[in-house]
C-alpha positions as MATLAB code, in Angstrom:
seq = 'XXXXXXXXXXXXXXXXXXXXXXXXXXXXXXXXXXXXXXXXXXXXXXXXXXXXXXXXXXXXXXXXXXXXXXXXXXXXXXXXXXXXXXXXXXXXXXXXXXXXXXXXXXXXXXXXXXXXXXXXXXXXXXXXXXXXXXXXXXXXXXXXXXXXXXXXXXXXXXXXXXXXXXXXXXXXXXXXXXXXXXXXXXXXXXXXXXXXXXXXXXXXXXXXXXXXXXXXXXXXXXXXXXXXXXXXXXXXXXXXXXXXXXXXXXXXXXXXXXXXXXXXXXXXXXXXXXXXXXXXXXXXXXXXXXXXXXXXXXXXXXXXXXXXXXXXXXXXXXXXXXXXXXXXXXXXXXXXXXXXXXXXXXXXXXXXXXXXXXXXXXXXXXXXXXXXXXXXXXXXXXXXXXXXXXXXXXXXXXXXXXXXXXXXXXXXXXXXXXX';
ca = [
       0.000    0.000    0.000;
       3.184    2.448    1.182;
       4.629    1.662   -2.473;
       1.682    2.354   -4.377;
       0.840    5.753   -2.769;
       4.243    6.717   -3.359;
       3.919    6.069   -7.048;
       0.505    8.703   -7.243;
       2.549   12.329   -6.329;
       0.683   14.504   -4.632;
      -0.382   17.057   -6.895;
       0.588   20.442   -6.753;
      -0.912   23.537   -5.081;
      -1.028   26.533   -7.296;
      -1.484   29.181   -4.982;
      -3.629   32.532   -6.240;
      -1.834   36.073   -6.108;
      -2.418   37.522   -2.520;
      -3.707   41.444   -3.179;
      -2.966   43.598   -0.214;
      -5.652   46.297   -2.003;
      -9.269   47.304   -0.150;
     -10.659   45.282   -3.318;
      -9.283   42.196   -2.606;
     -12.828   40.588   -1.013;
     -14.653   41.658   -4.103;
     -12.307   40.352   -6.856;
     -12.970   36.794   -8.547;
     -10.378   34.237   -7.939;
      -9.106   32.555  -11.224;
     -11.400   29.789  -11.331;
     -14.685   32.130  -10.992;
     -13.041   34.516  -13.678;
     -12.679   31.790  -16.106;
     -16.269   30.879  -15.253;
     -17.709   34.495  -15.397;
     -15.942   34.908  -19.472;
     -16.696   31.302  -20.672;
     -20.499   31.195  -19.615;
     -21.622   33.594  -22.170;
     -23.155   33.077  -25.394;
     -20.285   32.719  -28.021;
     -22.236   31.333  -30.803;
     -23.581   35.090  -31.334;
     -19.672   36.350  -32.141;
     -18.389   33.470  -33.702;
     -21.244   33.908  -36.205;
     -20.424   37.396  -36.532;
     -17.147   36.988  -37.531;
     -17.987   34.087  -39.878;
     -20.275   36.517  -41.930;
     -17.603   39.001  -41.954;
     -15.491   36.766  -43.419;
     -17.564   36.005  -46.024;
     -18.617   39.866  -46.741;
     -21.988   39.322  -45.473;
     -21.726   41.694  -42.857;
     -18.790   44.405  -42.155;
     -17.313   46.367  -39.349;
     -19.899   49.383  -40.497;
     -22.563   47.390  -39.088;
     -21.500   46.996  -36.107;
     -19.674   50.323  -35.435;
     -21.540   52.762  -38.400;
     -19.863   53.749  -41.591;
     -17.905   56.978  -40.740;
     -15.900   54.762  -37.846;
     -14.854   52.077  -40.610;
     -14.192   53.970  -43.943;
     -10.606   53.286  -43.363;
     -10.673   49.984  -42.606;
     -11.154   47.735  -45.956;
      -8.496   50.505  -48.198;
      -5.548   50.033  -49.982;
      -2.633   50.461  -48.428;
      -0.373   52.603  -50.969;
       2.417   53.418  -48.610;
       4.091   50.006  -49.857;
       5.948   50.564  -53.365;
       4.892   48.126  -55.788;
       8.300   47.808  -57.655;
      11.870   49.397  -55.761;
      13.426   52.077  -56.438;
      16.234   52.202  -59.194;
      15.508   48.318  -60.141;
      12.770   46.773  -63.208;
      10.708   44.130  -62.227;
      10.783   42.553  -65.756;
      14.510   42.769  -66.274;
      15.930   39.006  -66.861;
      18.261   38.245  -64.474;
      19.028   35.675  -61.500;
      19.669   36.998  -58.108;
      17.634   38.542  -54.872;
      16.590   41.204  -57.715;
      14.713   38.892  -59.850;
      12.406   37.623  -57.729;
       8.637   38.678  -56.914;
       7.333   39.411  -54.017;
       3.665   39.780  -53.041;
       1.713   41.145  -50.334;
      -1.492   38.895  -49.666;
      -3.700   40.170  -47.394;
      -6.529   37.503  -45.944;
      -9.444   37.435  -44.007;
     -10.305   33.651  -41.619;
     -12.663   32.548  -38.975;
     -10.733   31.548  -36.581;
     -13.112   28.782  -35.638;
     -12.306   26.501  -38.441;
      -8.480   26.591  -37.884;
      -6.253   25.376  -35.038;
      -4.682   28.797  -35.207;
      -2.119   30.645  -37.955;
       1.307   28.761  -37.553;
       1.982   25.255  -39.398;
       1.786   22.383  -36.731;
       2.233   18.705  -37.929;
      -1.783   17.008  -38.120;
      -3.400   20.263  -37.279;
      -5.546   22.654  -39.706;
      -3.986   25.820  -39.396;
      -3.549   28.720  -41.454;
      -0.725   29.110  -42.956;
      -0.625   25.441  -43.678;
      -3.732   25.748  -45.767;
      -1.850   29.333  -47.671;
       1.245   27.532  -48.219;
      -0.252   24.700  -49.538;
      -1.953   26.280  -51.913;
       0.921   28.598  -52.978;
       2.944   25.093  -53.764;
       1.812   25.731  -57.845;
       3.403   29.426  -57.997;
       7.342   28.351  -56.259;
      10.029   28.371  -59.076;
      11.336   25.405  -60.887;
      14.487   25.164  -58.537;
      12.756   25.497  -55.379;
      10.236   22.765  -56.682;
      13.181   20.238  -57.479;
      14.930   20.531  -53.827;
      11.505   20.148  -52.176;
      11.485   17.189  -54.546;
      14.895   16.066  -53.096;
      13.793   16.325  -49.912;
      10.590   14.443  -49.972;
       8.719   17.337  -49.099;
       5.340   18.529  -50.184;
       5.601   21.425  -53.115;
       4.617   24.221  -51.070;
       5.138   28.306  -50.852;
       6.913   29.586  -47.809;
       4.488   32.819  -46.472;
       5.775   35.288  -43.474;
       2.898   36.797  -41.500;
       2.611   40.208  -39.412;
       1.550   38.002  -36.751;
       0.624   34.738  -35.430;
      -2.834   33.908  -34.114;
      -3.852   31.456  -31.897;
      -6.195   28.678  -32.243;
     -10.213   30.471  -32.561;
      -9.056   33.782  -33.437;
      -9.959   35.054  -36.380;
      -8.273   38.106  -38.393;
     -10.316   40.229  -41.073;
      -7.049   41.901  -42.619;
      -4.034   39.435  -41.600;
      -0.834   40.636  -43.958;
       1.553   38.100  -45.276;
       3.471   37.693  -48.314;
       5.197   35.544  -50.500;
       8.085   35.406  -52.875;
       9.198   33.498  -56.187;
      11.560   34.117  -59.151;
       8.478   32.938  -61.903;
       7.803   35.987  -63.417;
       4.378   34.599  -64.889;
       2.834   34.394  -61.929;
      -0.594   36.629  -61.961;
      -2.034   38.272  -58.606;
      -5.716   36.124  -59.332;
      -4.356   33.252  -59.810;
      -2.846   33.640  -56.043;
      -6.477   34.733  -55.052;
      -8.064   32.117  -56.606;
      -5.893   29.240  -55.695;
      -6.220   30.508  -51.807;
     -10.084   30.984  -52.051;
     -10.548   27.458  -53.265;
      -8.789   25.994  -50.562;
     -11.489   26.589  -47.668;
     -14.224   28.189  -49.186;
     -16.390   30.479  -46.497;
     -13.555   29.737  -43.962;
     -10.882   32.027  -45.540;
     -11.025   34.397  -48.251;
      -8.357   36.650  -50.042;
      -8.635   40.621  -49.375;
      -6.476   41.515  -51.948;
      -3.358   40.835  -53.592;
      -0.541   43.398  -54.796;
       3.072   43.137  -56.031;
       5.273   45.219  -53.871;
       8.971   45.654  -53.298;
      11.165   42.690  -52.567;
      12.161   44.609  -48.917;
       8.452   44.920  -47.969;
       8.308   42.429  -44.587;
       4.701   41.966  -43.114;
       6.262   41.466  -39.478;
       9.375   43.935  -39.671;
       7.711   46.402  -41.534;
       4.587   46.922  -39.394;
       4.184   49.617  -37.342;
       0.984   48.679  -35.220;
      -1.635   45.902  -35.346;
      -5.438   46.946  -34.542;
      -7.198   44.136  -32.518;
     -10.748   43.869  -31.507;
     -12.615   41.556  -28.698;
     -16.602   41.822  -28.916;
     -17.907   40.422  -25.750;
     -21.376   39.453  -24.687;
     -23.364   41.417  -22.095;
     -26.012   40.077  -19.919;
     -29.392   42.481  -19.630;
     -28.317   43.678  -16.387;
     -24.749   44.420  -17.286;
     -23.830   48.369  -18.088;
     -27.141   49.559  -16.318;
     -25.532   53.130  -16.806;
     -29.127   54.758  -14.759;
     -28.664   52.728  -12.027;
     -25.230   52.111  -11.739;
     -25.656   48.626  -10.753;
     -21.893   47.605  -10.609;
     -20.801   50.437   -8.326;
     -23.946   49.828   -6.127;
     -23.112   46.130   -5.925;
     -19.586   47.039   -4.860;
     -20.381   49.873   -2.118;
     -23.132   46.965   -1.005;
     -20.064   44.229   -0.141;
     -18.245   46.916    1.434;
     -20.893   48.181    3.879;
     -21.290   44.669    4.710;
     -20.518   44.876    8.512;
     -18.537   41.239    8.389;
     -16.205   42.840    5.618;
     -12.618   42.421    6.454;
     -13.603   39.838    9.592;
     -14.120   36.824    7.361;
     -13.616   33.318    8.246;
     -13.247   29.858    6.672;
     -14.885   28.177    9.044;
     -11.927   27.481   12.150;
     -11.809   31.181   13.217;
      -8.938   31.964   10.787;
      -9.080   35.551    8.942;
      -9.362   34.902    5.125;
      -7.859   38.180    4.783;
      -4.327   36.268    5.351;
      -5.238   32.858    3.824;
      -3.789   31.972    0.131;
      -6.813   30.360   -1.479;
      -5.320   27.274   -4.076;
      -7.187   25.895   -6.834;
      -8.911   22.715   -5.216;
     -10.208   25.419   -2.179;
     -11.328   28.150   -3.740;
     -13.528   30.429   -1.429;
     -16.728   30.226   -2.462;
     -18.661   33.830   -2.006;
     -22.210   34.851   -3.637;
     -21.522   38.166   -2.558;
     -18.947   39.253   -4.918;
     -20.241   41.431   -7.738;
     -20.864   39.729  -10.684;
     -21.593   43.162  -12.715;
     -19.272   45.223  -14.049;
     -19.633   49.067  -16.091;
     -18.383   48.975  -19.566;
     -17.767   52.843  -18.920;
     -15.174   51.501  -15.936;
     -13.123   49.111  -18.554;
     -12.622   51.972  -20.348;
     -11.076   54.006  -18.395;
      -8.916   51.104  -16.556;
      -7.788   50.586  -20.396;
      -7.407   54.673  -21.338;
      -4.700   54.614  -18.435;
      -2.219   52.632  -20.692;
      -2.821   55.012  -24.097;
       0.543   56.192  -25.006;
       2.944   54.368  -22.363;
       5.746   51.923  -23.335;
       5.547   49.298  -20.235;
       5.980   45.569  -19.926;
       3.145   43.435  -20.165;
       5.121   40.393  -18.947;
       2.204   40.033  -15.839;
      -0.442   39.891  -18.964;
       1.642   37.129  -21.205;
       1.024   33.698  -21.363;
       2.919   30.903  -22.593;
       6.235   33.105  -22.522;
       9.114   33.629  -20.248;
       8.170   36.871  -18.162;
      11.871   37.667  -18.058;
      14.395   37.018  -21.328;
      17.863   37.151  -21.049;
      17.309   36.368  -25.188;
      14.818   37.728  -27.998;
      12.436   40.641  -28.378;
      11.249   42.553  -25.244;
       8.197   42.535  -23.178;
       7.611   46.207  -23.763;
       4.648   47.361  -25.892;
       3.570   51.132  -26.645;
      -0.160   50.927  -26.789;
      -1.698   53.759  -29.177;
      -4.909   53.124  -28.514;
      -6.949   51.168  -25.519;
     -10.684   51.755  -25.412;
     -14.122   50.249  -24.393;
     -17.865   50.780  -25.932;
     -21.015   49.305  -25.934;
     -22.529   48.333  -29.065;
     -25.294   46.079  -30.542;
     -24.142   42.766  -32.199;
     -26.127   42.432  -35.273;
     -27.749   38.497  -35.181;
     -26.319   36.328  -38.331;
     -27.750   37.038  -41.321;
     -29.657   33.488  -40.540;
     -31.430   34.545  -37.447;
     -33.886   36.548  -36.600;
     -33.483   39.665  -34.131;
     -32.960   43.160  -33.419;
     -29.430   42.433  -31.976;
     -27.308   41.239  -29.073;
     -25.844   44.029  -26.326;
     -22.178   43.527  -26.315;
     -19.099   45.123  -25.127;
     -15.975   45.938  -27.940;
     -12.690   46.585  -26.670;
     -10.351   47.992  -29.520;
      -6.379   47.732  -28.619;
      -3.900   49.353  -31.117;
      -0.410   48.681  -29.978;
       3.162   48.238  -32.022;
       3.410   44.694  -30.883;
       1.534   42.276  -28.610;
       2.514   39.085  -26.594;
       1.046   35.837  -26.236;
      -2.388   36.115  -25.184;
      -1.882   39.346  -24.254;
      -5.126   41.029  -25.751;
      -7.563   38.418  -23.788;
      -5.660   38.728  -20.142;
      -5.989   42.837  -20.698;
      -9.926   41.995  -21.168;
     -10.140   39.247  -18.968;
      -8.342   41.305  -15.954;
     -10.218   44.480  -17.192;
     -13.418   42.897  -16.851;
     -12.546   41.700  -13.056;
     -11.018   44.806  -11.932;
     -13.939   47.221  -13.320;
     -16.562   44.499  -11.095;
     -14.054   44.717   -7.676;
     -14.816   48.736   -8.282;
     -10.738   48.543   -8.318;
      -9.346   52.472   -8.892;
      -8.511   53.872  -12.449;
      -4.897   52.438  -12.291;
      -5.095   49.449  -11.567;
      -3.581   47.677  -14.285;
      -1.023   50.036  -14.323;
      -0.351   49.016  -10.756;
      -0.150   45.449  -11.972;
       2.447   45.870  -14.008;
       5.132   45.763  -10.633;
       3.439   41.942   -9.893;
       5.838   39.175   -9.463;
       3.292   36.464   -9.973;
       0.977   36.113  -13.256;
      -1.135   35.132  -11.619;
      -2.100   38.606  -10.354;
      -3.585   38.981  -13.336;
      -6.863   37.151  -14.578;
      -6.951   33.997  -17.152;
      -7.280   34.693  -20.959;
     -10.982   35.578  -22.080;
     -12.070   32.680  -24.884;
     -10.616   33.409  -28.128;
     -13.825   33.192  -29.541;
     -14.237   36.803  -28.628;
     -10.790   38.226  -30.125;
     -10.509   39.481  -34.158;
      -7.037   40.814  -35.563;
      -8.483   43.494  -37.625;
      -6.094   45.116  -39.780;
      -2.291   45.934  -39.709;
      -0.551   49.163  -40.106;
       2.481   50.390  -42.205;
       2.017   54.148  -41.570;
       2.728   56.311  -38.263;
      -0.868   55.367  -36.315;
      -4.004   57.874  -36.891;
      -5.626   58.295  -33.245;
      -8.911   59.812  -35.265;
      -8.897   56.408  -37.585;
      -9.854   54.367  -34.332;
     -13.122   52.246  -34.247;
     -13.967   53.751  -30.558;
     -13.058   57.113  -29.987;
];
């Protein structure tokens, strides 16, 4: 009996992030976060974004059309051929070859994410695949050599996780055929998935032109579903619900049940304190101005990664300038399908130069629980000195999260969605 207990480990503790603010009592533990974000009707968004993808519905409905003309536009800041070379001139070389800017729009829902994983639909495997007919003869013959498949190689502005979808995701592609024509790249990509991915446009720009390297911001956009009694702006139900656990006259003397103070106690996973009295309201109007705070800082959002180291002694950063950071409510038109005047939603736009893993849905996620605690204005900024992660809350589904477009010009604060 000794041996076989030994063999079962005892599993480990993960121990929740001990806030010494008044707020503490009031803010969701992990588990009741996660909870709180994933019971909420999905279907509505992912449907959304499906009929964007497939131009049955646009940004304009949602948002209006003088907060999305500049949205779905060429981009004409990229040169289509370099300067001092011919794109027709016959020669071998870097110079030679063509390089084109594809821009695509997915539902993230049908793919296991953007970056090519061995048995998994993502993507880029799906573009690559079918940019396999337009490589060059000598590319085609070392594939060949190599018993690999005869596929394009395509770099990306950035990678998206598994269920996020992207209306204007940037990537390109090179080759040193010069009879390659721009819809015969659409078409070949648009056959591939039809109604899960379709082709934006394609252009011909200059062989320097790098969709990660040359970016100067990305635009992002989570649309997340209210409940009726969420954002009661007359009554400020939130705020009321807040100043109600705080005038509780057992606040701060708290027990667990043996006459300890839970004001002291690290709560773990398996014992989470269960407590109907937190808030489970929050103001849309107090996410936005927890997210305004961080407009126009450069800080580390190593507390709001996932899947990353929080400190490298190696690669890129953890400091991102966010340009814009802003909350709104809106009405979710129903798929063109149903029938309905419309779900009540929250959008949270997020413009920044760069973003981390998961970054976007622990920003809404913690936004979200902070704004119900009734925590003060600056309280993410105040979470940037954490040690732990978990300080901050879990990622929000992905369902929720769209990579809208990506930027190759200095930022326009006046071309935001919510202003």
């Amino acid at each position: 009996m000794e041996t076989q207990c030994q063999s079962h480990p005892e599993k480990k503790a993960y121990v929740h992030y001990n806030h010494t603010d008044a707020c503490k009592f009031a803010r969701w533990t992990a588990k009741e976060s996660f909870d709180f974000m994933y019971a909420r009707p999905w279907q509505h968004v992912v449907d959304f974004y499906s009929d964007m993808v497939n131009d049955r519905l646009c940004l304009s409905d949602l948002f209006g059309t003088e907060r999305t003309r500049f949205i779905h536009r060429d981009d004409n800041e990229i040169p289509e051929v370099e300067a001092g070379s011919d794109g027709n001139e016959d020669r071998s070389g870097r110079l030679a070859r063509c390089n084109f800017k594809i821009v695509v729009s997915y539902h993230g829902g049908s793919f296991d994410g953007w970056q090519k994983q061995p048995g998994l639909n993502t993507v880029q495997g799906l573009v690559e695949k079918s940019l396999g007919t337009f490589v060059d003869e000598r590319k085609a013959q070392l594939l060949k050599e190599k018993c690999k498949p005869l596929e394009g190689c395509s770099i990306v502005a950035g990678r998206t996780d598994k269920g996020v979808s992207a209306l204007q995701q940037v990537c390109s592609f090179y080759t040193w055929r010069k009879d390659v024509k721009l819809c015969d790249i659409e078409d070949a990509i648009n056959s591939a998935a039809p109604g899960k991915i379709r082709v934006v446009s394609v252009s011909k720009v200059s062989r320097v032109f790098h969709p990660n390297f040359s970016a100067k911001w990305r635009r992002y956009l989570y649309i997340f579903p209210l409940d009726d009694g969420e954002n009661r702006k007359e009554s400020n139900g939130s705020e009321l619900q807040v100043e109600n656990f705080f005038n509780n006259e057992n606040f701060g003397q708290q027990t667990d049940g043996h006459g300890e103070n839970v004001e002291n106690e690290l709560i773990s996973d398996e014992g989470i304190l269960e407590s109907s009295r937190k808030p489970r309201r929050f103001s849309v109007s107090r996410v936005n101005m927890l997210l305004e705070k961080l407009e126009g800082k450069l800080l580390s959002y190593k507390m709001f990664a996932r899947d990353t180291k929080a400190s490298r002694n190696t690669g890129p950063p953890t400091e991102c300038f966010l340009y814009h950071a802003r909350a709104t409510e809106a009405i979710l038109p129903y798929s063109v399908k149903d029938q309905g005047d419309g779900r009540k939603v929250m959008c949270v736009e997020l413009v920044a130069n760069r973003f981390l893993r998961k970054m976007v849905r622990v920003l809404v996620a913690t936004s979200i629980r902070e704004a119900a605690a009734g925590a003060e204005d600056d309280a993410l900024l105040k979470l940037m000195d954490a040690t732990c992660r978990r300080a901050t809350a879990p990622p929000a589904p992905s369902d929720g999260l769209c990579l809208v477009d990506v930027g190759y010009t200095n930022f326009d604060p006046q071309n935001s969605l919510i202003l």
